[in-house]
LUMFIPA-243173 format. One record per atom (N, C-alpha, C, O, CB): x, y negated, z negated. Coordinates in steps of 0.2 Angstrom, whole numbers, plus 5000, padded with zeros to 4 digits. Atoms other than C-alpha are relative to their C-alpha. Glycine has a CB too. Example, Ala and Ser with C-alpha at 12.3 -4.5 7.8 and 13.67 -1.06 7.14 Angstrom:
! LUMFIPA-243173
500450065000;506250224961;500449945000;500949954997;499550004994;499650065001;506850054964;499649954997;499949894996;500249985007;
! end
This chain:
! LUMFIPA-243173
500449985005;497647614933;499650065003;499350075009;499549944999;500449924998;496847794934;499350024997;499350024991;500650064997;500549975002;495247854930;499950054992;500050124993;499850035007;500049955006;495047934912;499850085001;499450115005;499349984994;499849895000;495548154910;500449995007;500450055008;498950085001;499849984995;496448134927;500649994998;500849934997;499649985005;499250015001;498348174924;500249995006;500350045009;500450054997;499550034993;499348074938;500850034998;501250024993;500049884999;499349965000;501048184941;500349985006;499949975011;499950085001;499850004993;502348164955;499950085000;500150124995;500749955002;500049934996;502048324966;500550005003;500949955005;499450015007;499449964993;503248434977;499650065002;499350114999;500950034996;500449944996;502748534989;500450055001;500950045004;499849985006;499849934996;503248724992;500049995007;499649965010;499650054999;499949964993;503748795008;499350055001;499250104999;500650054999;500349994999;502248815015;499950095000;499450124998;499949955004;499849944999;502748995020;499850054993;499550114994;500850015003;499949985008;502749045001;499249995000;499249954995;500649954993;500650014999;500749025003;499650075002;499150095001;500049965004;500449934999;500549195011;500350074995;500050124995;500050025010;500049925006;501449334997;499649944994;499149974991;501250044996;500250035004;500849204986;499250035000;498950054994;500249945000;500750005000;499049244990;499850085002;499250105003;499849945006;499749924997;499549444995;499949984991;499449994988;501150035006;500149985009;499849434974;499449994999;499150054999;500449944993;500550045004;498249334969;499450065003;498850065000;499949915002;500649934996;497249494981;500150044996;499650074993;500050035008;499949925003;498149624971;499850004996;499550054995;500450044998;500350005009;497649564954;499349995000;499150004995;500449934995;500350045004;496249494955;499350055005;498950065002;500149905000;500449954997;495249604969;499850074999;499450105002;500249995006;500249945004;495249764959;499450014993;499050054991;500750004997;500750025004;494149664946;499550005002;498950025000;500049954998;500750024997;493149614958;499550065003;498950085004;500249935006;500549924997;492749784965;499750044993;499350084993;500650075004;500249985010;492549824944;499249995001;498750035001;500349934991;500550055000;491349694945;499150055004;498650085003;500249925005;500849984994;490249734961;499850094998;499250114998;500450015012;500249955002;490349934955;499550004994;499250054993;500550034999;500250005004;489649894941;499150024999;498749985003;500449944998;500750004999;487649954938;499549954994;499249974990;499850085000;500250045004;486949804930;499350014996;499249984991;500049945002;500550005003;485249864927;500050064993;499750064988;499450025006;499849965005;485950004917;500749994994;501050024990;500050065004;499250035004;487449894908;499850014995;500050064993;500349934999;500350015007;486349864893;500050074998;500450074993;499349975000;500149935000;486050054891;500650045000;500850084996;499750025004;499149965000;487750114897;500349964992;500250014989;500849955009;499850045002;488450004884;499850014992;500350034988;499749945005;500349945006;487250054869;499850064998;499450084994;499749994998;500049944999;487550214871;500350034994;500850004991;500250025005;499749975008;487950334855;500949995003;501449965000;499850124999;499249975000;489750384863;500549935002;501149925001;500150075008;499650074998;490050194871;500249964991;500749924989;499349945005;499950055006;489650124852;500850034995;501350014991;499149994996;499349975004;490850244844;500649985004;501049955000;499950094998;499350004996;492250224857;500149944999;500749934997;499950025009;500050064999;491850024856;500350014993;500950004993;499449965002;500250025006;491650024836;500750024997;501050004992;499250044998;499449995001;493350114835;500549985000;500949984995;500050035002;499650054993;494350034849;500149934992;500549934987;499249975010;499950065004;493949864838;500350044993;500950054993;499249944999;499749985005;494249954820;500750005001;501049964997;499750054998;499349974999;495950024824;500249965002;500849965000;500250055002;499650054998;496449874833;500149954996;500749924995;499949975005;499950055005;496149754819;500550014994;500949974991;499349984996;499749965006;496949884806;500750005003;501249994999;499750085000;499149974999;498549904818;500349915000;500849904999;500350075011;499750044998;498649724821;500349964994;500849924994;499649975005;499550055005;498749654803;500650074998;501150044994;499449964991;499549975001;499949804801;500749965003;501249945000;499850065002;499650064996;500949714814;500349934996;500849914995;499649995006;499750045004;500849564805;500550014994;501149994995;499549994998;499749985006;501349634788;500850005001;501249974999;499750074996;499149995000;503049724795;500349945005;500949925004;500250105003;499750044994;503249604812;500349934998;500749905002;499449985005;499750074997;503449434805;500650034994;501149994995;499449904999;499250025003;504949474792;500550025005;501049995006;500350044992;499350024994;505749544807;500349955004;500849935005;499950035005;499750054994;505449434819;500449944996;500849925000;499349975006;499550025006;506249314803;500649985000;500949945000;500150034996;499149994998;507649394804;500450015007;501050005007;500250064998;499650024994;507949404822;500149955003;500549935008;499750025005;500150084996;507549224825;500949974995;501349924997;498949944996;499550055006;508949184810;500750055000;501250044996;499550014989;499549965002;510249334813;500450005008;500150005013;499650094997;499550014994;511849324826;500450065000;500450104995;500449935000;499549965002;513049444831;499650065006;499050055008;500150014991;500049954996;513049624842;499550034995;499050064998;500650035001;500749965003;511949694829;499249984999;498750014999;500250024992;500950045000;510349574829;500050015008;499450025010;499849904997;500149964992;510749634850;499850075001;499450105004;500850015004;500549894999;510349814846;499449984999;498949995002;500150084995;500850005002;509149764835;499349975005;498749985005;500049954992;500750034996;508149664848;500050035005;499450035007;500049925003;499949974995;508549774861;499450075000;499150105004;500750025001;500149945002;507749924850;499249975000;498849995004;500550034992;500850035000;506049804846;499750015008;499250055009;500049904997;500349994991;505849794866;500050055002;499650065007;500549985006;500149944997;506049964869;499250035003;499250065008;500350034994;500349984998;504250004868;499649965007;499149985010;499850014995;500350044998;503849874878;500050035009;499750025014;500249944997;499949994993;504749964894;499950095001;500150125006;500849985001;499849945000;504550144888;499350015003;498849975002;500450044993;500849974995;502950244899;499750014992;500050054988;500150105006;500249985005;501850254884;499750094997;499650114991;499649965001;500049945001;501550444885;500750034998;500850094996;499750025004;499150005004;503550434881;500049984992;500549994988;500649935004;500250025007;502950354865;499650054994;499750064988;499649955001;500449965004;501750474861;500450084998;500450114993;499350015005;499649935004;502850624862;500549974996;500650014991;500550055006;499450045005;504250514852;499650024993;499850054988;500249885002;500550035007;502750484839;499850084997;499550094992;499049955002;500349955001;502350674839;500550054996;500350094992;499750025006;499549975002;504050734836;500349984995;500950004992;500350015005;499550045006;504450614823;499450044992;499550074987;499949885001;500649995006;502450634813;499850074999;499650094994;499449975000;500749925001;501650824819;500550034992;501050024988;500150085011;500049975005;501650944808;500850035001;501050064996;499450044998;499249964998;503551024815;500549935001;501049945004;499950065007;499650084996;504150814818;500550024993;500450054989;499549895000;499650035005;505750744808;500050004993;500350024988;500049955002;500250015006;504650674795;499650025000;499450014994;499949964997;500849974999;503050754798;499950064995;499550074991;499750025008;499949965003;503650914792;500250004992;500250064990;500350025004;499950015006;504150844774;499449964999;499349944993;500649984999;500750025004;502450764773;499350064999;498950074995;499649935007;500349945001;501550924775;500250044996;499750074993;500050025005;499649945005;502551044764;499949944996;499449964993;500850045000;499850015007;502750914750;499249954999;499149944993;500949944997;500950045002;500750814750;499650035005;499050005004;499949915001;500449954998;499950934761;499549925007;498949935008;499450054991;500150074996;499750734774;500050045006;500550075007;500649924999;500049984991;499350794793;499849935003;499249915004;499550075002;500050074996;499650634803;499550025010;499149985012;501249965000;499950004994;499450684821;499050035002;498750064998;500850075001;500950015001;497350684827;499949984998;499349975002;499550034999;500450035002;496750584817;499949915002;500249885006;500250024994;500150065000;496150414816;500549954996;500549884996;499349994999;499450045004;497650354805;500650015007;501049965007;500350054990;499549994995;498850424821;499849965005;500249935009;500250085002;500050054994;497850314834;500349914997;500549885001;499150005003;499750065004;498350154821;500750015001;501149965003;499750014992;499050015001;500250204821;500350025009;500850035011;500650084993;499850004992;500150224841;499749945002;499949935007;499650075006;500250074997;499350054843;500649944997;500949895000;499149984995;499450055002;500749974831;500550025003;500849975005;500350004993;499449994995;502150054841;499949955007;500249915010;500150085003;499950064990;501649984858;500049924999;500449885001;499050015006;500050085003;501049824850;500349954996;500249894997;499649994997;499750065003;502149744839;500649975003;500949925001;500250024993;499550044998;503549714851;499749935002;500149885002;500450045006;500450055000;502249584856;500049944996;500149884999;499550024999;500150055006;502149484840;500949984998;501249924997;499550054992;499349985002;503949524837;500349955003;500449895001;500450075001;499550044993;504749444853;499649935001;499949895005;500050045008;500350064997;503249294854;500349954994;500549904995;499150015003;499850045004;503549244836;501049984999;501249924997;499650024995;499350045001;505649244835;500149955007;500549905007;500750075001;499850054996;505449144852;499849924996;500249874996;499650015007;500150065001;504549014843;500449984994;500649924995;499349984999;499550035003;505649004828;500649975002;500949925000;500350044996;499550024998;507048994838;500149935005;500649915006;500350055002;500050054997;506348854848;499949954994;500249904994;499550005005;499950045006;505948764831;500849994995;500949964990;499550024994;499250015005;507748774823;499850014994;499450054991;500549915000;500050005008;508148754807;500049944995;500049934989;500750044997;500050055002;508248584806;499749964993;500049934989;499949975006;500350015003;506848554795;500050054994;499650034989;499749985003;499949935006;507148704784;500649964998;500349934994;500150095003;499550035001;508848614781;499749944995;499649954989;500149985007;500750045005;507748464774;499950024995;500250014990;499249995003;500549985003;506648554766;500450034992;500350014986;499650055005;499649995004;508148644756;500449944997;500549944991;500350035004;500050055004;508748494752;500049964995;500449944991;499949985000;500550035003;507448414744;499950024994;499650004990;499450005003;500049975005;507748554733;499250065000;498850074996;500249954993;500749964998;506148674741;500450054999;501050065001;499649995008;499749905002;506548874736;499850035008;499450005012;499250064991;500249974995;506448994750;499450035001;499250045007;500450045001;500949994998;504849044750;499649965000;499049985003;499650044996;500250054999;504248874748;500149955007;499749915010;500349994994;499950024994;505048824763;499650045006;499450025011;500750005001;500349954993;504448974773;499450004999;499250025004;500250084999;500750015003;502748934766;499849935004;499349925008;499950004990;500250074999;502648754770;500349965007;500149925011;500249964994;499650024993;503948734783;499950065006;499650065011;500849974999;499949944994;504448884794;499450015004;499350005010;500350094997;500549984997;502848944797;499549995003;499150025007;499950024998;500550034994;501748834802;500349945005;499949895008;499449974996;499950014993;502948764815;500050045003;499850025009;500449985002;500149954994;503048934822;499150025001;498950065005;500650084997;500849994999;501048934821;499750025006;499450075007;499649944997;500349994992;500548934840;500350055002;500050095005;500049955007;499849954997;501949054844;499850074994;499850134996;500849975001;500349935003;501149174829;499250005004;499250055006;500150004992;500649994999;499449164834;499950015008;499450045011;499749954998;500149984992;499849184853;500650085000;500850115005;500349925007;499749945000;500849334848;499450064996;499450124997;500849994995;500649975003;499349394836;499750045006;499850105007;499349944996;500349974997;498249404849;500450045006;500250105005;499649965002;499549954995;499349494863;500150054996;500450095000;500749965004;499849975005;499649594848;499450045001;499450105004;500249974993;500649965002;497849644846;499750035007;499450085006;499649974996;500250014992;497349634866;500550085003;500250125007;500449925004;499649944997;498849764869;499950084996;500050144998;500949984999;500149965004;498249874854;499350045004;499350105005;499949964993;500549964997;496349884862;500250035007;499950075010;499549965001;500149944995;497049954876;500550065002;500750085007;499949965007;499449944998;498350074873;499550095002;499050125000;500750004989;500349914999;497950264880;500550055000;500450114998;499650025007;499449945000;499650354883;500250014992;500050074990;500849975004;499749995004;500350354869;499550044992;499750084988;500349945000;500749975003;498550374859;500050075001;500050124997;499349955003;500349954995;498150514873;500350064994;499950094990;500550015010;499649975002;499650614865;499950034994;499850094992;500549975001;499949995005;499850584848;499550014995;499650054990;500349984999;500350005002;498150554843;499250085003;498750095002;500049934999;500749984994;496950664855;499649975003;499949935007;499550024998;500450014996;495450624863;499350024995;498750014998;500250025006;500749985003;493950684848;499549934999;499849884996;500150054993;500550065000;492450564849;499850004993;499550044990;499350015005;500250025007;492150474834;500449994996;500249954991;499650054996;499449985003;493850514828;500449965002;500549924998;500250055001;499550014995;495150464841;500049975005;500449945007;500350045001;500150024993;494250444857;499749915000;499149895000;499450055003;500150084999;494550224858;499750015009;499650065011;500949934999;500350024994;493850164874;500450015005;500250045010;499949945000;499449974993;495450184885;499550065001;499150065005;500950034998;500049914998;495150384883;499249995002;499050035007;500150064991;500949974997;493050384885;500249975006;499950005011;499149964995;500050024993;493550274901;500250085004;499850115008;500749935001;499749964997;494650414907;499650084998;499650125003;500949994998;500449945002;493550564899;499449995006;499350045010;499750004992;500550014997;492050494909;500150005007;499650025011;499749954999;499950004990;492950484927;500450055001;500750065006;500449935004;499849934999;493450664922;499450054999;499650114997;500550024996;500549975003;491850734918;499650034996;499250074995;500150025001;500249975010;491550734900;500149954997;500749924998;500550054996;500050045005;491150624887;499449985003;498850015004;500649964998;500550084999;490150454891;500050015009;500550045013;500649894995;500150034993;489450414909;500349995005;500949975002;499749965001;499550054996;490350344923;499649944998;500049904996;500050025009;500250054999;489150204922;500249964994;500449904994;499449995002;499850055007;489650174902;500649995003;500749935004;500150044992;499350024998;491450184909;500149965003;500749935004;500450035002;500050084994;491150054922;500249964995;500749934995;499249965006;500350055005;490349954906;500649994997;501049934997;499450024995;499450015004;491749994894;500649965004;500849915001;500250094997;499550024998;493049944907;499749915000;500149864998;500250065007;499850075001;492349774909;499949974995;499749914995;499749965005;500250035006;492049744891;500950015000;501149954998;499350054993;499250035000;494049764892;500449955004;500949925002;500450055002;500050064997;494049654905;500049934995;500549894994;499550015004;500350075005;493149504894;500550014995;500849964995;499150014997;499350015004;494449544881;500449975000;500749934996;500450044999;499350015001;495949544890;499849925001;500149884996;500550045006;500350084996;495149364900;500149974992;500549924993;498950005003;500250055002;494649304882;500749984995;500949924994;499250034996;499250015003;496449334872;500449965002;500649914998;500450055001;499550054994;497549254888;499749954997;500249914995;500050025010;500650084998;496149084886;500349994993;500449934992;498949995002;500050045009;496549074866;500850015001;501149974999;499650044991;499450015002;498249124868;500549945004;500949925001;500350075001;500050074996;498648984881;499949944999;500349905001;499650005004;500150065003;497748854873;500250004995;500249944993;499349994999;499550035006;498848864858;500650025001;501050054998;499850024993;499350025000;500248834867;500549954997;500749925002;500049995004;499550045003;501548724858;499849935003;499649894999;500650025002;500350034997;501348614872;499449965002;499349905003;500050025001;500950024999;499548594875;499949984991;499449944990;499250095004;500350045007;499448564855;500349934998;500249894994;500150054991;499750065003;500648424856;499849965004;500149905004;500849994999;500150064996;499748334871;499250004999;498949965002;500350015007;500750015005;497848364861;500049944999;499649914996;499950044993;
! end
């Protein structure tokens, strides 16, 4: 008999030796924060923090991430749909093509995004001559550099969870004589529910902090374009917001990324079926 909350597991022990890279990792990651931390000038956080150039950089940062992330939503889950439901060499490119951003240097992105939208891109150039649309600076170009980086996120977290739910019950559901949107409404979706909402956020988490690709295609103008990445990097170049806002801004990215990982974690699959 065990004492209530205390989960009794059989243990195995590691090689003790696997104790010191193991603890070589846990320095690299986590001692970089901590020097964030101690840099950090607390009497002037509050101040860094409500600053004209901090609130616009902050007030931005969140706008355009919520904007690019239900965008993500909208086009990401019929993909991910159809990658979870589609076999063959071609759903291989296709998944290979979704991942792509995920490996590419993001200022590889930004020029991709620049050559596709500026005013001399692919399409850019027929949005300008035929509606007189200039994509490239603006605060609509930091939104479509936030969904490139971000939706392989949502994409790859939700076909994993369809394809860990099968089809078995869609099967059923069909049956019963349920229509396809009816199924996808009532069944599909909210088994894949933890694997969408832990792809949301990592969705929106990778959005606030994209800068390459932003850097490139959007600029860097305050008020406009400049999210929080860029006033970080403007300030520990000489221009824009403080160093000490950029200390601030940097661990208000911190508390983000911290708060995303804790919700995306907690609605693991797992952890909701042992609640």
């Amino acid at each position: 008999m065990t004492p209530r909350g205390i989960d009794v597991r059989p243990t195995t022990s590691a090689p003790r030796l696997l104790w010191v890279p193991a603890a070589l990792a846990v320095a690299l990651l986590v001692l970089p924060v901590v020097a964030l931390v101690v840099r950090a000038d607390w009497s002037t956080l509050p101040a860094d923090v409500t600053s004209t150039a901090a609130r616009q950089a902050l007030a931005l940062s969140l706008g355009t991430s919520l904007v690019a992330t239900a965008c993500c939503l909208l086009l990401g889950v019929p993909l991910a749909l159809l990658l979870a439901r589609a076999s063959g060499w071609g759903a291989d490119v296709l998944r290979a093509l979704v991942t792509l951003p995920l490996v590419l240097p993001p200022t590889v992105g930004g020029i991709a995004l620049l050559y596709l939208l500026g005013r001399r891109g692919l399409v850019g150039r027929s949005l300008d001559a035929w509606f007189g649309v200039t994509i490239p600076f603006t605060t609509t170009a930091v939104v479509i550099a936030q969904v490139f980086v971000a939706m392989p996120f949502l994409v790859l977290g939700l076909e994993g969870a369809l394809r860990t739910s099968g089809t078995r019950y869609e099967t059923v559901a069909a049956t019963l004589g349920a229509g396809r949107w009816t199924t996808l409404r009532r069944v599909t979706l909210p088994l894949a529910a933890p694997g969408l909402l832990a792809g949301t956020v990592l969705c929106f988490a990778r959005a606030l902090g994209e800068f390459g690709a932003t850097a490139l295609f959007a600029g860097n103008t305050p008020g406009v374009t400049q999210t929080m990445p860029l006033a970080i990097y403007a300030a520990f170049n000489g221009a824009g917001v403080t160093q000490g806002a950029a200390v601030a801004l940097s661990l208000l990215l911190v508390v983000a990324a911290v708060a995303v990982l804790l919700v995306a974690r907690a609605w693991r699959p797992g952890r909701m079926g042992s609640a």
